[in-house]
Structures are given as structure tokens and as C-alpha cells.
TITI-487529 format. One record per atom (N, C-alpha, C, O): residue in one letter; x, y, z. Coordinates in pm, whole numbers, padded with zeros to 5 digits, always signed. Example, Ala and Ser with C-alpha at 12.3 -4.5 7.8 and 13.67 -1.06 7.14 Angstrom:
REM TITI-487529
A+01319-00569+00780;A+01230-00450+00780;A+01320-00330+00780;A+01424-00332+00846;S+01285-00225+00708;S+01367-00106+00714;S+01290+00003+00787;S+01341+00114+00804;
//
This chain:
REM TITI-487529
X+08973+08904+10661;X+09080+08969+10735;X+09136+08874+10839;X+09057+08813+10910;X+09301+08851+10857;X+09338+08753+10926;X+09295+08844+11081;X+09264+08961+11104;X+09318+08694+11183;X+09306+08770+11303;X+09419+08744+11352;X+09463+08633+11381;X+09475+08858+11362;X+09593+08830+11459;X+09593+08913+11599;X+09537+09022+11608;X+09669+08847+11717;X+09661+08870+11846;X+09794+08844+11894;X+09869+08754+11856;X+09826+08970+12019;X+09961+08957+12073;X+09908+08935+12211;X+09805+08991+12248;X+09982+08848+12293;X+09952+08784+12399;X+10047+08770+12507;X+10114+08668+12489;X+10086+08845+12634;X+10155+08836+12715;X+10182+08705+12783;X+10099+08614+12781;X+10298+08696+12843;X+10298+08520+12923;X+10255+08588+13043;X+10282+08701+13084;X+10173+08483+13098;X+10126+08541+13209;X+10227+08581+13338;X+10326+08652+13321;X+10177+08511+13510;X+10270+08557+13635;X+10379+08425+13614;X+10346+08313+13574;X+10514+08467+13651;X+10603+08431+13621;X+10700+08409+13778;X+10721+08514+13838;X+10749+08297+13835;X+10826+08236+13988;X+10951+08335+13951;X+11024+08309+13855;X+10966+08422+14013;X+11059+08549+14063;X+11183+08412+14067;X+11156+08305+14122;X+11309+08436+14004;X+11423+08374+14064;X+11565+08469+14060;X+11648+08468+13969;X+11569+08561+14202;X+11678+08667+14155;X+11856+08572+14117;X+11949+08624+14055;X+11856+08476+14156;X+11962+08411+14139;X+11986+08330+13946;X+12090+08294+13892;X+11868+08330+13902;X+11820+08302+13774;X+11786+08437+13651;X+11694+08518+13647;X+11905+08415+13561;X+11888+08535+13452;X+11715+08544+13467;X+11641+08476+13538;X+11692+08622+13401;X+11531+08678+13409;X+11495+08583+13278;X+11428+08481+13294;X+11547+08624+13140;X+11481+08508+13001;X+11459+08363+13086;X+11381+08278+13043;X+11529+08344+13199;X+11504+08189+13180;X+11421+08168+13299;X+11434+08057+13350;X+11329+08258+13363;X+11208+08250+13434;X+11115+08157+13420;X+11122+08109+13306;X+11049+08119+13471;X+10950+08034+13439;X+10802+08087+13451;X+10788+08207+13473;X+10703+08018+13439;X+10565+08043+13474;X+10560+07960+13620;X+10621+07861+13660;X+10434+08070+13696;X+10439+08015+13837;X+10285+07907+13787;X+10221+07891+13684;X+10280+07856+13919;X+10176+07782+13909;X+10052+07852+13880;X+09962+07773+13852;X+10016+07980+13876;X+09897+08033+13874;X+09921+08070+13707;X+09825+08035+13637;X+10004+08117+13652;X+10047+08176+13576;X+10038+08025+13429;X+10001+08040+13312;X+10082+07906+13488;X+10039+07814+13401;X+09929+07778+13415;X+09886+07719+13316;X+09849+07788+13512;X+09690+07757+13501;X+09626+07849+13438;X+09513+07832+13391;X+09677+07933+13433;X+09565+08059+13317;X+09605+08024+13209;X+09557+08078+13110;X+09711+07918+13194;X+09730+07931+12994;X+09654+07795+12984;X+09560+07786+12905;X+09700+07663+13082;X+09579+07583+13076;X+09446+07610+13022;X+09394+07573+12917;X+09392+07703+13144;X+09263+07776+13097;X+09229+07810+12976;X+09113+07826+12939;X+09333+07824+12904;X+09312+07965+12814;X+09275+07838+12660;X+09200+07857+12564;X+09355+07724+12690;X+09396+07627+12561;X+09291+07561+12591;X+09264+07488+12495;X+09185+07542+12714;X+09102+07415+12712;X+08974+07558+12647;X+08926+07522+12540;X+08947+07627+12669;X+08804+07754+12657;X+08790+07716+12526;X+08671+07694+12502;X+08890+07693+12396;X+08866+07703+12227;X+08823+07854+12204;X+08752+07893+12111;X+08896+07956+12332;X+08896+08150+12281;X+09006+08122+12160;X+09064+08228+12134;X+09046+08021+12085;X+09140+08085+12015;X+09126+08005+11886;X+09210+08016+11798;X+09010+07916+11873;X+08982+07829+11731;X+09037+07950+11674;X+09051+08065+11716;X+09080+07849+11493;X+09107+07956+11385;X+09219+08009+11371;X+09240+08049+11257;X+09339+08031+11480;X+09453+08063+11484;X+09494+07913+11441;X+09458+07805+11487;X+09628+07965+11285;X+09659+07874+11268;X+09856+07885+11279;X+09927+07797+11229;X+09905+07991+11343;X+10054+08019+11411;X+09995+08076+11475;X+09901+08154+11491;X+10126+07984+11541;X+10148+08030+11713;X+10301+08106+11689;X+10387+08044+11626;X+10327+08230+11739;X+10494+08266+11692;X+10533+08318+11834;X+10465+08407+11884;X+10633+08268+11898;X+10642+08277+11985;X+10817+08350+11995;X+10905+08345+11908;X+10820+08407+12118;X+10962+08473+12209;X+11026+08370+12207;X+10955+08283+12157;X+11167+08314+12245;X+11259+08237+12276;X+11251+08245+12429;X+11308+08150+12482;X+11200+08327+12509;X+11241+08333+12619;X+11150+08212+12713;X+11037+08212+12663;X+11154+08132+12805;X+11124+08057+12858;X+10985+08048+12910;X+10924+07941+12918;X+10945+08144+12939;X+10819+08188+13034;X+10731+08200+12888;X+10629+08133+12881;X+10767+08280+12779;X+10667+08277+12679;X+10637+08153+12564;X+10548+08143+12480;X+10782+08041+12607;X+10763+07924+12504;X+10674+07873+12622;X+10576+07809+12584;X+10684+07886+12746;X+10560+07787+12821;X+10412+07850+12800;X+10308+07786+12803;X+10424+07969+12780;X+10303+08004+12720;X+10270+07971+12591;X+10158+07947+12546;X+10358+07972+12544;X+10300+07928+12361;X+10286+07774+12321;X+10235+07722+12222;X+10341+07727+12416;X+10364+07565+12391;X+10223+07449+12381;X+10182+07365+12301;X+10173+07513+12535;X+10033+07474+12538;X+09928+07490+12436;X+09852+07404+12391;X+09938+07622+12406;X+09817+07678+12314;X+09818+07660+12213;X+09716+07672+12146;X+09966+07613+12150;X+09965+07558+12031;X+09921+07422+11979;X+09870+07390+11872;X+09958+07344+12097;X+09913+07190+12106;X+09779+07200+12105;X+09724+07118+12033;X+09712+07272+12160;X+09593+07262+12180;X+09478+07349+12049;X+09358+07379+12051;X+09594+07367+11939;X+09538+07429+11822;X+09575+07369+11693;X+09556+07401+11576;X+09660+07228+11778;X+09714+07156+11637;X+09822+07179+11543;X+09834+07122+11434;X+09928+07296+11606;X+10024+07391+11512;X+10127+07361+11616;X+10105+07331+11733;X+10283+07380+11535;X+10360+07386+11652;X+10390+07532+11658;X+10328+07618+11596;X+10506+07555+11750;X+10543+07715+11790;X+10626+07746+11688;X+10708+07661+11654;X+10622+07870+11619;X+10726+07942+11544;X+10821+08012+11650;X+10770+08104+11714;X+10950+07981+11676;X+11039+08092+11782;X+11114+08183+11656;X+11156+08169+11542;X+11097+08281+11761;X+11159+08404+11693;X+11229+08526+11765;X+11199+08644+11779;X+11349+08438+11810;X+11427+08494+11929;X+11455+08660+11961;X+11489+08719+12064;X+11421+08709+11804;X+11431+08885+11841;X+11305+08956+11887;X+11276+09073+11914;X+11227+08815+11884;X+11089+08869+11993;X+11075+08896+12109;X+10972+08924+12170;X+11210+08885+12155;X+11260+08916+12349;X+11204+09019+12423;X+11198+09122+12355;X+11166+09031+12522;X+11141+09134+12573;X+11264+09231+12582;X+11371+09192+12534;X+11251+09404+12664;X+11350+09445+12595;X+11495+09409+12693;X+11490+09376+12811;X+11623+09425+12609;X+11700+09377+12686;X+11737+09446+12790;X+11779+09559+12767;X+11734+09399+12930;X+11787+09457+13006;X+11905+09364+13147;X+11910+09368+13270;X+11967+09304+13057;X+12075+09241+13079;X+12201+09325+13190;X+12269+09296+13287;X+12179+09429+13113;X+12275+09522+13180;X+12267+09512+13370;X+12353+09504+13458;X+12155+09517+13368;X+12080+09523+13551;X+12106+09435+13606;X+12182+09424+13702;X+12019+09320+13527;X+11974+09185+13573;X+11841+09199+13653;X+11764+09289+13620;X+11815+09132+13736;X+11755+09153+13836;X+11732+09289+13905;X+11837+09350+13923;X+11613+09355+13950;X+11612+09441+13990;X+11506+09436+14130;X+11398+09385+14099;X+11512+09469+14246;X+11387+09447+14320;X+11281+09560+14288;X+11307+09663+14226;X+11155+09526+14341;X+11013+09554+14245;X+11027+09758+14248;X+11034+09852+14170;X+11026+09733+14378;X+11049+09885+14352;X+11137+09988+14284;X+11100+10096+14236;X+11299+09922+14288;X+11359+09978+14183;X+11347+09927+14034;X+11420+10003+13970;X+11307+09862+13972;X+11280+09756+13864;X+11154+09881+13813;X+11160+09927+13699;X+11069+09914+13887;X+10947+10017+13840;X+10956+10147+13781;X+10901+10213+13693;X+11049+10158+13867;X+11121+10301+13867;X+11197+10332+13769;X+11198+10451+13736;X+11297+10217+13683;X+11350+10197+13582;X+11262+10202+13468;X+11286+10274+13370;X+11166+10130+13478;X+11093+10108+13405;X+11051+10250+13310;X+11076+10291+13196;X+10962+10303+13445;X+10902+10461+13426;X+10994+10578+13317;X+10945+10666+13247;X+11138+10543+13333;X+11258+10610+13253;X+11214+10553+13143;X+11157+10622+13059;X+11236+10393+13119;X+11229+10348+13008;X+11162+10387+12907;X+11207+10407+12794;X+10993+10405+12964;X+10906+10447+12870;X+10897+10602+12868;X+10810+10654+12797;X+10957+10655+12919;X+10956+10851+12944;X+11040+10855+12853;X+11001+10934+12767;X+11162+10797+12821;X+11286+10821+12761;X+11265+10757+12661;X+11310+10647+12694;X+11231+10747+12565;X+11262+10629+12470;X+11371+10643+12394;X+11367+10544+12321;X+11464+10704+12368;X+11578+10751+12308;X+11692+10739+12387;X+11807+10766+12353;X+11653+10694+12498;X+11753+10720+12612;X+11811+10575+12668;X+11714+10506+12700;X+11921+10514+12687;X+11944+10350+12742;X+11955+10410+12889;X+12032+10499+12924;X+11866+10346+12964;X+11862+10354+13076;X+11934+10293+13161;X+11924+10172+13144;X+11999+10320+13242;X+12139+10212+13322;X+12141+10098+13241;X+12134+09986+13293;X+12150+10111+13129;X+12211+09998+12997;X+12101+09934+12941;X+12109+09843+12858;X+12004+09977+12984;X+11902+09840+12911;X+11877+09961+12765;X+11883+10083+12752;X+11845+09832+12669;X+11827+09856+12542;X+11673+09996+12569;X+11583+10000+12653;X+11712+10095+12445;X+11612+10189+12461;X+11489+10162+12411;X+11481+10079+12320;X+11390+10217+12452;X+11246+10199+12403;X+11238+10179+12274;X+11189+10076+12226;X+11303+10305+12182;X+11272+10314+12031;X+11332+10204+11992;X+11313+10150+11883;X+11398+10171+12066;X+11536+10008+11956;X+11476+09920+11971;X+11482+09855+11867;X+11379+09841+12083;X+11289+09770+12105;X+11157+09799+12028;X+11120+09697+11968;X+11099+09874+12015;X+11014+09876+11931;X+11035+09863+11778;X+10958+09804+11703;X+11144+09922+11743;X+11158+09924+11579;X+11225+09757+11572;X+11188+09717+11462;X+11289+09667+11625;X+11322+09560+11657;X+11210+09471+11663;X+11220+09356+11620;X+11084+09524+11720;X+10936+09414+11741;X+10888+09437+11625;X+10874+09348+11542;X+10848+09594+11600;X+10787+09558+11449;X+10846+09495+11380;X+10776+09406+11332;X+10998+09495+11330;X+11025+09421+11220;X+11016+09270+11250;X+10980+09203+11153;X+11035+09219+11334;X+10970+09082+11325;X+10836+09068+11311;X+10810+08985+11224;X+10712+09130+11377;X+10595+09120+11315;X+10567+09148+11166;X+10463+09114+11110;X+10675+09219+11103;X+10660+09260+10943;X+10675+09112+10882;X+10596+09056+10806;X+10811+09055+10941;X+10906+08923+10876;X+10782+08835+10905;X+10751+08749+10822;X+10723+08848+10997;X+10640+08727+11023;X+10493+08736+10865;X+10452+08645+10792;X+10462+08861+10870;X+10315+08881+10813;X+10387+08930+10682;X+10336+09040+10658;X+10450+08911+10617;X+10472+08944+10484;X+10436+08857+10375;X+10448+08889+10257;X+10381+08717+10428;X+10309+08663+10329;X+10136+08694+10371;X+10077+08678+10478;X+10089+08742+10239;X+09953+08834+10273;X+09859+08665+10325;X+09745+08665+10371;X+09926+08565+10308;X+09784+08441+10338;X+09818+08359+10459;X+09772+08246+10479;X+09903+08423+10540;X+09985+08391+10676;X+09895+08298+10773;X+09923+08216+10860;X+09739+08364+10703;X+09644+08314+10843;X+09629+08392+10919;X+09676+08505+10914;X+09544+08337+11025;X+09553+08391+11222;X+09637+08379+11286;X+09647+08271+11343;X+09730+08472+11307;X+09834+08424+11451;X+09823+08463+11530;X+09754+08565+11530;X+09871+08423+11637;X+09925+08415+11764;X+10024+08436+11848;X+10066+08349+11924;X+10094+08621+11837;X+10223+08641+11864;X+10213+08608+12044;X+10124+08653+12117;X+10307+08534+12081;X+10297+08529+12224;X+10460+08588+12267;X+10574+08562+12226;X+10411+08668+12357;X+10597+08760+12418;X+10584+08814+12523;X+10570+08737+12618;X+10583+08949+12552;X+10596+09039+12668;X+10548+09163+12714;X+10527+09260+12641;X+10528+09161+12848;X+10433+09303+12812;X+10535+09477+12808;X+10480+09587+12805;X+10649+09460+12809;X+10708+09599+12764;X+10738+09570+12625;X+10714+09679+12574;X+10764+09516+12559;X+10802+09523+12416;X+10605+09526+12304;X+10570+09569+12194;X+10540+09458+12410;X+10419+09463+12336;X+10352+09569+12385;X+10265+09615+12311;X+10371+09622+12495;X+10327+09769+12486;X+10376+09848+12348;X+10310+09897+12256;X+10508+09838+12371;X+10593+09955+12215;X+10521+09867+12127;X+10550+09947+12038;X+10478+09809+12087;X+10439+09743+11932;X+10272+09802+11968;X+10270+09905+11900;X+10168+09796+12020;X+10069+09873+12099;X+10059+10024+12059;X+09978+10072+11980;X+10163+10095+12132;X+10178+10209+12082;X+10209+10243+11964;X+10135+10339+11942;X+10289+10222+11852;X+10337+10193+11705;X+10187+10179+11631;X+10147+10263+11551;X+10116+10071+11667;X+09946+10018+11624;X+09870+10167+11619;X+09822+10213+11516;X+09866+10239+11760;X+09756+10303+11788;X+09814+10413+11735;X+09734+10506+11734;X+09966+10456+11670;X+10034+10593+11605;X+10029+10665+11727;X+10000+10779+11690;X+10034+10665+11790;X+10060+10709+11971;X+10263+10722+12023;X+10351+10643+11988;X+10278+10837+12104;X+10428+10831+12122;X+10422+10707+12214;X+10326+10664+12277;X+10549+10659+12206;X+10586+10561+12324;X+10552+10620+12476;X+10607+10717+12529;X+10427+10521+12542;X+10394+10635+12710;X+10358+10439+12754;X+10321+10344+12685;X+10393+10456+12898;X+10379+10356+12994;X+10194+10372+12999;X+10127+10272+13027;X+10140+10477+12975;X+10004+10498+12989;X+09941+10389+12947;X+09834+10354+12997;X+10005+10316+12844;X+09965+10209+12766;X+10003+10097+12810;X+09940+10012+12748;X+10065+10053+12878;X+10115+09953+12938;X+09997+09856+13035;X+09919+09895+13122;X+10018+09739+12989;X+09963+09600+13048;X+09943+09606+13174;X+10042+09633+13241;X+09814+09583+13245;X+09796+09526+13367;X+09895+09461+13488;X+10014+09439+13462;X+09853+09439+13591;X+09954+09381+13670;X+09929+09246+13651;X+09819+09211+13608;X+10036+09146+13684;X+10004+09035+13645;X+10068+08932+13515;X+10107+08815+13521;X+10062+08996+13435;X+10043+08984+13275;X+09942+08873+13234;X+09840+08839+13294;X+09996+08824+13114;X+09881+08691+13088;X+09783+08804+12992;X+09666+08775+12968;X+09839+08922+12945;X+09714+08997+12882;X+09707+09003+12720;X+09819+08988+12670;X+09603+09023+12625;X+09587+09020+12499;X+09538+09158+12456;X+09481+09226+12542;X+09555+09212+12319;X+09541+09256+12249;X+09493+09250+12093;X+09575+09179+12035;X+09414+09285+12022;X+09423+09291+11869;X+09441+09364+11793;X+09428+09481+11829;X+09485+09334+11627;X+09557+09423+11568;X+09509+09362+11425;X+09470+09251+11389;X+09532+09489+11358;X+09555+09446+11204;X+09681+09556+11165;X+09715+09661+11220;X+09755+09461+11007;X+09867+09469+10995;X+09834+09583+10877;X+09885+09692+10901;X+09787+09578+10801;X+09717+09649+10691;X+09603+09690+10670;X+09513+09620+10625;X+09592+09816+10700;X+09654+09871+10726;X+09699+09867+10903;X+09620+09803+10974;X+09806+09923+10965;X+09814+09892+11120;X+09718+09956+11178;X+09671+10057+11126;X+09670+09904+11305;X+09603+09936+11348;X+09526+09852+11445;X+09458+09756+11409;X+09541+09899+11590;X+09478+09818+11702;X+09330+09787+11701;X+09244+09862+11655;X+09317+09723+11732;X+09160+09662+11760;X+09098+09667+11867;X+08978+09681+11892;X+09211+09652+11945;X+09149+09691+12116;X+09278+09704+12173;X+09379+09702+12102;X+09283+09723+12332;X+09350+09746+12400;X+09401+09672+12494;X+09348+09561+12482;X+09459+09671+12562;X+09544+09548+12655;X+09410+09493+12780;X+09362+09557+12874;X+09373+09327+12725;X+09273+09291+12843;X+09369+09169+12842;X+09459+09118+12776;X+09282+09151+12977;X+09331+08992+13025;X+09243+08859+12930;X+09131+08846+12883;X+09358+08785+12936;X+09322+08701+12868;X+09183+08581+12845;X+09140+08499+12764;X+09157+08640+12976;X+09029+08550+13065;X+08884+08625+12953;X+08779+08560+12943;X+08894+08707+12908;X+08831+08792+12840;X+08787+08728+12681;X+08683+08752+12620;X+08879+08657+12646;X+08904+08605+12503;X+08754+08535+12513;X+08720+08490+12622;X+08690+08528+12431;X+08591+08414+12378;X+08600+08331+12304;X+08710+08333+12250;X+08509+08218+12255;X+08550+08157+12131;X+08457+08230+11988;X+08339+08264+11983;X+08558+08237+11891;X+08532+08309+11768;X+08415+08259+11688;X+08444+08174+11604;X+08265+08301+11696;X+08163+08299+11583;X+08200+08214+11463;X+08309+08230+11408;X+08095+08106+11413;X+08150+08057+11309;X+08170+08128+11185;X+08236+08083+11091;X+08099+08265+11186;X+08123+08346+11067;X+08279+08446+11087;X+08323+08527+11005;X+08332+08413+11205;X+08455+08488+11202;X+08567+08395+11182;X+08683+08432+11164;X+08525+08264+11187;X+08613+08186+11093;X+08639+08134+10989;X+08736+08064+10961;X+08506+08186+10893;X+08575+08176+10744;X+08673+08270+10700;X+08718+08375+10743;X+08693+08186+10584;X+08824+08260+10507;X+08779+08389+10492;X+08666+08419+10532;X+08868+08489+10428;X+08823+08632+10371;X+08815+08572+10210;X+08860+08470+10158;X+08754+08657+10171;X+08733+08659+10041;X+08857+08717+09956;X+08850+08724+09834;
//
């Protein structure tokens, strides 16, 4: 059975004058992916498929180098759009949020709706895993769109209940076939390195 894992970019340098996709990782936020590529929690992954958005190619960039693969981008892996806003400060930005995932049917002061973001993530995780010998990957993106792909896994309605830690930088596992989560949103610090019997092939 492949292993595949979805992986948040971690804390990210706030720039309200800077679209949000083109954020960066803060210094703490690239030392946990450092961390994460020197541990070998991720032998055996052989794609890395990564967001277009800036903060998650700096997350995927490292971990890939450090697994010998380059990054697959797959720009409809975005977190969800919320262009419409832009910038929001933390407290109203939360508050939005809370609609987002209450409403999923609903575009919230313009940002793309829950359900359109989710049916939008799965189908790139489909496009990605439709060859059954794909391997281990390594989806790296966001934590509201990987919540909805989370919820979708667990056959659960779309609820913030499910939603990622503060922080981000968090992981999850999944299988595609049938779907179905493996665990639930931890931090990445959590990952181990994989048993040599969990890195042979499947039969």
C-alpha cells in the first residue's frame, strides 16, 4: 500500500502589503522543514507534489532535495481562493474563516466556497494518484483546503472542527483506495522514520 501524506507549510512572515500566495516562510517556519528533511521521517516517499504558492514550494523544495526527487507543482493545489479580501487582520480573517467552513455552499465576502475548494483538491489528488504504481507521495499545500480534503477522507460534512493546529507545518495520512484517513492533523515534529518493513514494495 503506497504511503501517501498531506503536509501543511508551516509559520509563514505576515506581509499585509504582499498578495498572501506570495508569502513566504518565516525563519521558524523554515527551520521546521529543515528539521523535518534532515530526521529521514520521510525515507520512501518517492513525489513530492506540491501548491504553486510560495510558502508551500519552500516547503516542498527542501524535502524533496533531501529525498532525491524534484517537486511536482500543481497550481490548482492553492489554498482556497480568497483574493476577493486580500489580507485580512487576525481577528477578522478568523471570523471569515468560521463562515467559510459553516457555509460551505456559501462564497463568503467573495472567497471561493468550501464545497468548490474541496471538489477542486480532490480532483487533483485523483489526477495525481490515477496511476495505481504512483509510489509514496508527498502532497505539500495548506491547511484550509487540506482540512476539506480531511473531511472528504473521513466522509464527514465540511466542519472547522477538523481543522489544523495553530501554527501549521502539520501532517496527515491517507489512503486513496479505498479513501480513507489514517490519522488526523499532527504536527509534523511527530513524523518518524518509516520501519524497513514499511518500505518495501506491496505485493
Amino acid at each position: 500500500m503506497a504511503r501517501l501524506l498531506y503536509l501543511s507549510h508551516p509559520q509563514v512572515r505576515i506581509d499585509p502589503a504582499q498578495d498572501v500566495p506570495s508569502w513566504s516562510l518565516s525563519p521558524k517556519g523554515a527551520a521546521r522543514v529543515e528539521a523535518l528533511a534532515a530526521r529521514g521521517a520521510l525515507a520512501g516517499i518517492s513525489r513530492v507534489v506540491s501548491s504553486a504558492e510560495v510558502k508551500a514550494l519552500e516547503t516542498a523544495r527542501p524535502l524533496a532535495a533531501s529525498l532525491g526527487c524534484t517537486v511536482e507543482i500543481r497550481p490548482r493545489m492553492h489554498e482556497n481562493d480568497r483574493s476577493a479580501t486580500g489580507f485580512l487582520p487576525p481577528a477578522e480573517f478568523e471570523a471569515v474563516a468560521d463562515r467559510f467552513f459553516a457555509e460551505p455552499q456559501t462564497s463568503v465576502r467573495g472567497w471561493e466556497t468550501a464545497a468548490a475548494a474541496q471538489a477542486r483538491t480532490l480532483s487533483e489528488v485523483a489526477a495525481c494518484l490515477s496511476d495505481e504504481t504512483c509510489g509514496d507521495v508527498l502532497f505539500v499545500g495548506h491547511g484550509g483546503v487540506g482540512t476539506l480534503l480531511l473531511c472528504a477522507l473521513l466522509g464527514v460534512p465540511i466542519s472547522r472542527a477538523y481543522d489544523q493546529g495553530p501554527g501549521g507545518g502539520n501532517v496527515f495520512a491517507f489512503r486513496w483506495q479505498p479513501r480513507q484517513a489514517l490519522s488526523r492533523w499532527q504536527p509534523m515534529e511527530t513524523l518518524t522514520a518509516p520501519s524497513a518493513a514499511s518500505q518495501e514494495a506491496p505485493a
